[in-house]
C-alpha positions as CSV (number, residue, x, y, z in Angstrom):
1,X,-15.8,63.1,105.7
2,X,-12.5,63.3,104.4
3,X,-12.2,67.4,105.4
4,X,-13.3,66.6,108.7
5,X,-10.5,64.0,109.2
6,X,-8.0,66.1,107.5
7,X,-9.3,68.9,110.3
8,X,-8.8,66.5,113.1
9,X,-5.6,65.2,112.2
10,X,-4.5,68.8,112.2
11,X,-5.8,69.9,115.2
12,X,-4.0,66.5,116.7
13,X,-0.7,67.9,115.4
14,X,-0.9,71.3,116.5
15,X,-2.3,69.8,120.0
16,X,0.9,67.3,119.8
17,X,3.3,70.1,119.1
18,X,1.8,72.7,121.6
19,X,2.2,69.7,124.2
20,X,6.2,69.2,123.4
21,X,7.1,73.0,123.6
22,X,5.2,73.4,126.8
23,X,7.0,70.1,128.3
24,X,10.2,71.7,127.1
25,X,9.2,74.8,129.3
26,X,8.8,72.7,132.4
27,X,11.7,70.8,132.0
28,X,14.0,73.7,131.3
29,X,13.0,75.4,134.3
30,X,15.1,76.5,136.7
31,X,15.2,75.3,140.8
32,X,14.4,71.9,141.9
33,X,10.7,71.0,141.7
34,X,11.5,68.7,144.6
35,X,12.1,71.6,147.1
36,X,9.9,73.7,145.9
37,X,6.9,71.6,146.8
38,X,8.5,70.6,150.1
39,X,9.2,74.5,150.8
40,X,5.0,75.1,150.0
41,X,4.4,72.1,152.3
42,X,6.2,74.6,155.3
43,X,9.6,72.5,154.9
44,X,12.0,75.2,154.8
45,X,15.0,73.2,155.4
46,X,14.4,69.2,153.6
47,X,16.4,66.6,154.9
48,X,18.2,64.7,151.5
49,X,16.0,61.7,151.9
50,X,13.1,64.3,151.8
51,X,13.9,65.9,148.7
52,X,14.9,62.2,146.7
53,X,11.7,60.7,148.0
54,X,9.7,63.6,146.5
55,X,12.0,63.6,143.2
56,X,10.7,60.1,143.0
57,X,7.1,60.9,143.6
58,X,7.2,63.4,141.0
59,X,9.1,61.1,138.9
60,X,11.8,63.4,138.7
61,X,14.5,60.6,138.5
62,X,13.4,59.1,135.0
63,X,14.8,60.2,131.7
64,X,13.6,62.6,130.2
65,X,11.2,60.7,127.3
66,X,10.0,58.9,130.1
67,X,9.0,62.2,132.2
68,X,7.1,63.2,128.8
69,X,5.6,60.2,128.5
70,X,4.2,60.3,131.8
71,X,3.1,63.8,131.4
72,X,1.3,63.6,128.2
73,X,-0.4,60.7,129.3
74,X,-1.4,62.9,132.5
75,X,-2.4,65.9,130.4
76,X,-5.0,63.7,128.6
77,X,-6.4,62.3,131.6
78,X,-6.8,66.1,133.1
79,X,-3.7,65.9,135.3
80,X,-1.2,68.7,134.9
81,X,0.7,67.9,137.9
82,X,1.5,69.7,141.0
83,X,1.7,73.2,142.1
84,X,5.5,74.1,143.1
85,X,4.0,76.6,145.2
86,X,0.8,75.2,147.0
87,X,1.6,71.5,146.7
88,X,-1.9,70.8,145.7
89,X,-2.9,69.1,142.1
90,X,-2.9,72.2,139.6
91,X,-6.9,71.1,138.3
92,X,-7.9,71.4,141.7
93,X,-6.1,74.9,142.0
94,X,-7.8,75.6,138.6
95,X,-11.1,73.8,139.1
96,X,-11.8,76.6,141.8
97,X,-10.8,79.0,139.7
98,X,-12.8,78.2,136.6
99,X,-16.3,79.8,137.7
100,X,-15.3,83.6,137.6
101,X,-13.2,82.4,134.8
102,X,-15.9,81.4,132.7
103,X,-17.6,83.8,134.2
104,X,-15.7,86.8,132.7
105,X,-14.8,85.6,129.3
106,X,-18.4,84.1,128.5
107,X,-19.4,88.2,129.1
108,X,-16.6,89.3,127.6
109,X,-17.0,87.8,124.5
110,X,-20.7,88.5,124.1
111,X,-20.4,91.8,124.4
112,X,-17.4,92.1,121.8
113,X,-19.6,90.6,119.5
114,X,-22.4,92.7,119.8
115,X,-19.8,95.9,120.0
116,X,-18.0,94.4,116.7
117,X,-21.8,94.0,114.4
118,X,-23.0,97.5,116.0
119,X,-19.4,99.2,114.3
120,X,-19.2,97.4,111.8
121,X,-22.4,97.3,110.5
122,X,-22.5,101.5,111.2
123,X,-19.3,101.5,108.9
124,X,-20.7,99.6,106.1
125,X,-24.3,101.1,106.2
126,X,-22.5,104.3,105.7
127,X,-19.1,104.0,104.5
128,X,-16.4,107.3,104.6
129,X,-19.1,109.4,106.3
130,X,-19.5,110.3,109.9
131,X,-20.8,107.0,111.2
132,X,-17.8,105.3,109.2
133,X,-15.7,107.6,110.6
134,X,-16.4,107.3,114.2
135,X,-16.6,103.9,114.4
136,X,-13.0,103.7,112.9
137,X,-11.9,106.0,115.2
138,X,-12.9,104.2,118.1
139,X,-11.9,100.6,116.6
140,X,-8.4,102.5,116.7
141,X,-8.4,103.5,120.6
142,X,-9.6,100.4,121.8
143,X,-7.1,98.5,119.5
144,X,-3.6,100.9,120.6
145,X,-4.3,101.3,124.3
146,X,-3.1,98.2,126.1
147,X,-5.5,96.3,128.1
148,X,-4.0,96.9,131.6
149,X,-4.2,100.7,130.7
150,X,-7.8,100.2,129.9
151,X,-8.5,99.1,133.2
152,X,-6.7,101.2,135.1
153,X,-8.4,104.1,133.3
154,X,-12.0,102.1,133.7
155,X,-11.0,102.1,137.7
156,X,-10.0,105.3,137.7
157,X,-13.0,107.0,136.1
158,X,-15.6,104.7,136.3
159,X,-15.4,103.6,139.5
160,X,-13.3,105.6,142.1
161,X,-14.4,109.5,140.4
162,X,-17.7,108.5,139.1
163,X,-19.1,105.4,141.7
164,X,-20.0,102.9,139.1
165,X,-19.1,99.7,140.5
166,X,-16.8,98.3,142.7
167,X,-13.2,98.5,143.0
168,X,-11.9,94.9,144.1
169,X,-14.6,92.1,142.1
170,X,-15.7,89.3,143.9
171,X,-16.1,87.2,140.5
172,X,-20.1,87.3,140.7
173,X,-22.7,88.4,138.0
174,X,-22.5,91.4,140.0
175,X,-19.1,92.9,139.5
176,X,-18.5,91.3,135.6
177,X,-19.1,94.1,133.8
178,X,-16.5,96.3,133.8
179,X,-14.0,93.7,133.4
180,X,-15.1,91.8,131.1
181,X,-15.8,95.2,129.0
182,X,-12.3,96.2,129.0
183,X,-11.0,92.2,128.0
184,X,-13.7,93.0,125.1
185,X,-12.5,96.1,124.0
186,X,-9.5,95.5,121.9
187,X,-11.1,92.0,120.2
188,X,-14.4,94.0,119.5
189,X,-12.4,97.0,117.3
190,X,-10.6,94.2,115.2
191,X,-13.7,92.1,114.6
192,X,-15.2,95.0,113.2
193,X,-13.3,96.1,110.9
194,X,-12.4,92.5,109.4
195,X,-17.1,92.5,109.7
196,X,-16.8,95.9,107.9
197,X,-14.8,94.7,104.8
198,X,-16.6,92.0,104.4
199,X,-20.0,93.8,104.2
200,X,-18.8,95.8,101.8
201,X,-17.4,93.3,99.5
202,X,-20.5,91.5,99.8
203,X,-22.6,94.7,98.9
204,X,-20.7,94.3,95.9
205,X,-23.1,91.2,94.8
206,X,-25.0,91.6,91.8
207,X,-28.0,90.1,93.3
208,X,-28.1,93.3,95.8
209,X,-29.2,95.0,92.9
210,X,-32.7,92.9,92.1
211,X,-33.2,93.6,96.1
212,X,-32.5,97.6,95.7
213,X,-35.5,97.1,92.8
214,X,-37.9,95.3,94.7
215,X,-38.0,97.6,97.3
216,X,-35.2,96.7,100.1
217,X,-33.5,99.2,102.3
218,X,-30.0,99.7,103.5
219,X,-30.3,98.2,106.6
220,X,-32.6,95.0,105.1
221,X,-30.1,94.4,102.7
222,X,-27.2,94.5,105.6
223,X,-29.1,92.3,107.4
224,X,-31.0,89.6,105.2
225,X,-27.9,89.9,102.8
226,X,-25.0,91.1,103.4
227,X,-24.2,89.5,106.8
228,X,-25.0,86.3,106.0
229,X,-22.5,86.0,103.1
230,X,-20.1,88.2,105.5
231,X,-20.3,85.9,108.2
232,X,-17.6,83.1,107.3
233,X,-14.7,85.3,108.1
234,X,-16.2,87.0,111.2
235,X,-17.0,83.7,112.7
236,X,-13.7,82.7,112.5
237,X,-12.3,86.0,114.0
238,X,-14.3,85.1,116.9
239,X,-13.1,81.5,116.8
240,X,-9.4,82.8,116.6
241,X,-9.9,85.2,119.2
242,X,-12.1,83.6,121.9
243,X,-9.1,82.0,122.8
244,X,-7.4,85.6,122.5
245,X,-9.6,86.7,125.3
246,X,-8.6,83.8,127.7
247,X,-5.3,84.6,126.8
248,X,-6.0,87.9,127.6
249,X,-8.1,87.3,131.1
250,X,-4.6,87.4,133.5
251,X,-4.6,91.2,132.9
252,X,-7.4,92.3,133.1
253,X,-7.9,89.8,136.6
254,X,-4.5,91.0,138.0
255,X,-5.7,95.3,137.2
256,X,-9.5,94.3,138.7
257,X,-8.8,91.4,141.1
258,X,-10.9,89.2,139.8
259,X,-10.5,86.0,141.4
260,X,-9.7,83.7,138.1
261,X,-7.4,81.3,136.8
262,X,-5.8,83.8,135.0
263,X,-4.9,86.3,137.9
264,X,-4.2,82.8,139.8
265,X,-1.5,82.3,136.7
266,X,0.1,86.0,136.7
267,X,0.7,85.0,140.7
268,X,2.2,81.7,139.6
269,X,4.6,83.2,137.4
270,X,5.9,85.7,139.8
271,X,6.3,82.6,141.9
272,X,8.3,80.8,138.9
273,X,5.9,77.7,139.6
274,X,6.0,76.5,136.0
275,X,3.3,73.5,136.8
276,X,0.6,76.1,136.8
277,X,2.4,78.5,133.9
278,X,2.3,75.2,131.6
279,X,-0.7,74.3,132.8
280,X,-2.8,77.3,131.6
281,X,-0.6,77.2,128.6
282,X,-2.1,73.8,128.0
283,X,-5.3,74.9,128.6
284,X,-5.2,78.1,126.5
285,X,-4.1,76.2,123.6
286,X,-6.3,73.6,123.7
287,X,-9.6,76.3,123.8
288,X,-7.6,77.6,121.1
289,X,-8.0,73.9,118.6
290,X,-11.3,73.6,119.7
291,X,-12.8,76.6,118.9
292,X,-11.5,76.7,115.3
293,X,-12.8,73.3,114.9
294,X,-16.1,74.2,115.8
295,X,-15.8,77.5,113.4
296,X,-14.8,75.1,110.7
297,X,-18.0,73.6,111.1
298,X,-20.2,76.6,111.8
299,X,-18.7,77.9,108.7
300,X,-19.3,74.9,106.2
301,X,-23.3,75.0,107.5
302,X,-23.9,78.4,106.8
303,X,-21.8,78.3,103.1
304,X,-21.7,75.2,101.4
305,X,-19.6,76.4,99.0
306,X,-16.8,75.7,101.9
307,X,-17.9,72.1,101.9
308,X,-17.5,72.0,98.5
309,X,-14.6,73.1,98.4
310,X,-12.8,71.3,101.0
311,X,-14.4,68.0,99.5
312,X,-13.1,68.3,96.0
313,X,-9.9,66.5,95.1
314,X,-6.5,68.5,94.0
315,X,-6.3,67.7,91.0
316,X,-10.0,68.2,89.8
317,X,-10.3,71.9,88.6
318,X,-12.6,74.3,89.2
319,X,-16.2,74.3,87.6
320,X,-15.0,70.4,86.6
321,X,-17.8,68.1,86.6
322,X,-18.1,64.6,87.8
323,X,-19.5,61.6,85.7
């Protein structure tokens, strides 16, 4: 009870101190906000009395705790404010968004899974021999090439020279593929090396030895063995980088089209309208907590020795027994 408190409390503080860096970017922005939202509304030149009666919608005119006060509160009640540059409440901008959003990552980061166990699991089954060796050399393509150049190659190749897919995606089942295999790319080759040294170390066991005896194979004991005790610190690779791969979706959006938030964000910042920057920043970090929350937990079910661990005072040494 206590770890999951202490977990909580922490995720609070990280969620607290995201919250007053990404108020500090909105504040510190340059322009008036005022004008800027008149300007979307098709008031290219305000009249004074337009711009101080929007200053006061926005709340522009209170000091500065004040302002942050407001727009935490409004940040835990889902509203991030207003879009400089459409006028409209940024969750509705995003909310339409969010679909092909979803949409793309969910893809993306099932098939970077099942990319990261085939390599890594082909590196450990035979370690510094050809399958090793490809699969590292491919984990090191996917991780130097940037993801913008992997999409333009994918366009290039793929799609124009070779007719597989389509060019501009429409942000259906239809057209995910591609993108979502080039956001997967780089997350997939460091999930599987981090996979493949833990296989190994666990292949170390003493217990693998009894198995090898009775009759198991290579790939049993990967399987049955081996990746359950290698799981803890793959799981939370893919806790820390599912939030990587939202991070990651304005890219890969902007290179394919793809009509997301993030693309929708990469637009917003060549428009300087820092409600929607800070907004996705928000949002980013937020999927960020909550996904290493729930690999905390994943991770204490499958080894209790984590649990154990965790629930064990300071000052209460190892092997120490309780009366």
């Amino acid at each position: 009870m206590h770890a999951v408190l202490r977990r909580l409390l922490h995720a609070a503080v990280t969620l607290a101190g995201a919250g007053i860096l990404i108020f500090g970017m909105l504040a510190a922005s340059p322009g008036d906000p005022a004008r800027r939202v008149l300007h979307a509304r098709g008031v290219t030149e305000p009249r004074p009395s337009a711009v101080a009666a929007m200053r006061e919608r926005l709340g522009l005119d209170e000091p500065l705790p004040v302002r942050f006060w407001e727009w935490a509160r409004g940040a835990l009640t889902g509203d991030l404010g207003v879009s400089w540059q459409s006028g409209r409440e940024v969750v509705e901008e995003f909310a339409t968004r969010l679909p092909a959003t979803l949409r793309l990552t969910a893809t993306a980061l099932l098939l970077a899974i099942l990319l990261a166990l085939v390599m890594g699991m082909m590196s450990a089954a035979a370690p510094n021999r050809w399958p090793d060796v490809l699969a590292r050399t491919a984990a090191l393509g996917m991780l130097v090439v940037p993801g913008f150049v992997l999409g333009v190659l994918v366009l290039d190749v793929l799609v124009i020279r070779w007719g597989f897919g389509r060019v501009i995606a429409d942000g259906t089942w239809g057209t995910v593929f591609l993108p979502a295999l080039t956001l997967a790319l780089s997350s997939a080759a460091g999930w599987s090396r981090v996979l493949q040294a833990s296989l190994l170390e666990a292949g170390s066991a003493p217990f693998l030895w009894v198995s090898a005896a009775r009759g198991a194979g290579r790939w049993r004991q990967l399987w049955l063995h081996q990746l359950p005790n290698a799981a803890p610190p793959f799981l939370t690779m893919i806790g820390l980088g599912a939030a990587g791969l939202l991070g990651g979706a304005p890219i890969v959006e902007s290179v394919f089209t793809w009509p997301g938030i993030g693309r929708y964000t990469v637009q917003a910042i060549t428009a300087r309208d820092m409600p929607v920057v800070t907004g996705f920043t928000l949002v980013a970090v937020s999927v960020y907590v909550l996904t290493s929350l729930v690999v905390d937990a994943l991770n204490s079910v499958i080894d209790p020795r984590l649990r154990h661990r965790t629930s064990r005072p300071n000052n209460q040494p190892r092997g120490a027994m309780t009366s």
